[in-house]
N, C-alpha and C positions, 0 to 999 in steps of 0.2 A: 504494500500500500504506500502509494507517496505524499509525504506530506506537504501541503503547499504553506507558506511562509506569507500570511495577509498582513503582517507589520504590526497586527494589534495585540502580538506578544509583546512582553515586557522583556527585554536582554538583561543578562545579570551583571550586563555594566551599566545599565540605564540607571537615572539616578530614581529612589523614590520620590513624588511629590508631597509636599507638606500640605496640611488641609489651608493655610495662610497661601498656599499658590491657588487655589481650587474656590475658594468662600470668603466672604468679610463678616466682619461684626455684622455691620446692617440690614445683608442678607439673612446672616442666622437670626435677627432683631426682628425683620419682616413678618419671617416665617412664623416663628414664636405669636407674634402677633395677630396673623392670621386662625392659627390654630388656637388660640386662645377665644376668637371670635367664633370660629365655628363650633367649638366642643365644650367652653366655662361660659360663652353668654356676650352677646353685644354691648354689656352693660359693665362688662369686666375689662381692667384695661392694664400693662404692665407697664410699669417706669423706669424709664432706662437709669437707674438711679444704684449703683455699688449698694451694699450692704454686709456685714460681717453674718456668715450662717452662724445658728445656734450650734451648742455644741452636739445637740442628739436631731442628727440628720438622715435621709434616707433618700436615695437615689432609685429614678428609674432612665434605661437606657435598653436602646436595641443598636446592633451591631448593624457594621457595612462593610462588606465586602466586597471589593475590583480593583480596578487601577486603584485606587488609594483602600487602605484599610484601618477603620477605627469605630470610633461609638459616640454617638450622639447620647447626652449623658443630663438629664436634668436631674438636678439637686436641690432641695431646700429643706426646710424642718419638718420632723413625722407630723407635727398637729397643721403646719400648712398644708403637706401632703394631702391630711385627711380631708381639711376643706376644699382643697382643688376637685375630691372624689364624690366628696358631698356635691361641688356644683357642676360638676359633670354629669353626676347620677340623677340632680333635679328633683322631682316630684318622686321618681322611684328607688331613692335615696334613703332606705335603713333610718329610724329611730337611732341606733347605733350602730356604728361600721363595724363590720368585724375585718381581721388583717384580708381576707379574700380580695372583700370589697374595696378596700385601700389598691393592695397589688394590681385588681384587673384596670381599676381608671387612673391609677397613676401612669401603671404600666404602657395602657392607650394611649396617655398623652404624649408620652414617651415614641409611641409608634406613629403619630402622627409625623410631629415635629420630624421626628429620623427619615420617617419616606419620604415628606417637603423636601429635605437637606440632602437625601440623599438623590434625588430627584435632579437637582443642580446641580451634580456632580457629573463631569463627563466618564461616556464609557460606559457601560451595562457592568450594573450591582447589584448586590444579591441585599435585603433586610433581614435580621434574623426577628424570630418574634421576644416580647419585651420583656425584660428583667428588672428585678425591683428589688434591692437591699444594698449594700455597701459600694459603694461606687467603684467600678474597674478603674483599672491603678493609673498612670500618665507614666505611658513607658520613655514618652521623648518630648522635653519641655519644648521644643522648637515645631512640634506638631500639634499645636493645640492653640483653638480659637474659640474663646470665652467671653460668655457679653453675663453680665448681673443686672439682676433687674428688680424690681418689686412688687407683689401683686400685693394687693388688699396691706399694703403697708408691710409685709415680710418678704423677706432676701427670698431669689429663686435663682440659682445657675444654673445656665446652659453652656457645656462644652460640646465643642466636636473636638477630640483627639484621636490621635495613631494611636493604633493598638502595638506597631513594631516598635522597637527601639535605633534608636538614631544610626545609621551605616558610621563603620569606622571609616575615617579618614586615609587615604593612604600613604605611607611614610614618605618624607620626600628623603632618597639619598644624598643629597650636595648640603641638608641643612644641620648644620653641627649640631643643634641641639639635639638631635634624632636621637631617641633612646635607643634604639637599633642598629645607631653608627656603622658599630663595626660588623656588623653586616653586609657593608657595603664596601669594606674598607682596601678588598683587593679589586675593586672595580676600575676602570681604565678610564680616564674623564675622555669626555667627548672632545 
């Protein structure tokens, strides 16, 4: 069988792209915002305004998977959480949440916002579906694009981050500092 070569592999010297080459704040700001209209209420509105999270927090995030790989990652406090599930759930909205009902509409909001985002991204991607407890880790500070925001007066983040960690660098032989120096040291200058 022969295989033909359409270009839309990735070589393993190509570099990876950072989600800061692919999305901006504004875009992710948009989105959020959109999805906040459609699923919390035209009456609910976020403020682009930083905020310190509380210390007992809870994340919901779905995965992306293609040319870029990482996770769309909303974070803010379990009792905001629980309101955000309360006004998504509306009228059919539990006297009391129990964790179920927390998980499926946080986790939703989570899978909105990641198919909006991942939606923007060039190149066909895979979503996984949504996850909700401790937020996956920030493998590579240089791949991650965070806006904070406010709703109803409490902190909410949103990241998009790489799931990979940062490619190494490759050493340059001519620079003295190279820890690898003498590895290079019977090399013949050009």
């Amino acid at each position: 069988m022969t295989a033909f070569d359409t270009a839309e592999r990735r070589r393993a010297t190509d570099a990876r792209p950072v989600i800061t080459e692919l999305i901006d704040e504004a875009t992710i700001q948009s989105i959020a915002e959109q999805a906040w209209i459609s699923l919390v209420g035209e009456e609910e509105v976020l403020v682009p305004l930083p905020a310190e999270l509380p210390a007992d927090v809870l994340s919901s995030w779905v995965d992306v998977v293609g040319p870029w790989t990482g996770s769309v990652v909303l974070t803010t406090g379990r009792r905001t959480a629980e309101e955000l599930s309360r006004a998504l759930l509306r009228d059919s909205a539990p006297p009391v949440l129990d964790e179920e009902d927390v998980v499926d509409a946080f986790g939703e909001i989570a899978n909105v916002v990641g198919g909006s985002i991942k939606a923007t991204l060039p190149g066909h991607s895979a979503l996984s579906l949504p996850s909700v407890g401790a937020s996956p880790e920030v493998r590579n500070a240089s791949d991650v694009c965070r806006i904070d925001l406010l709703w109803r007066g409490e902190p909410v983040a949103i990241s998009v981050q790489g799931a990979l960690p940062a490619l190494p660098s490759s050493p340059d032989p001519h620079h003295p500092a190279d820890p690898d120096r003498s590895t290079y040291e019977n090399e013949v200058p050009l």
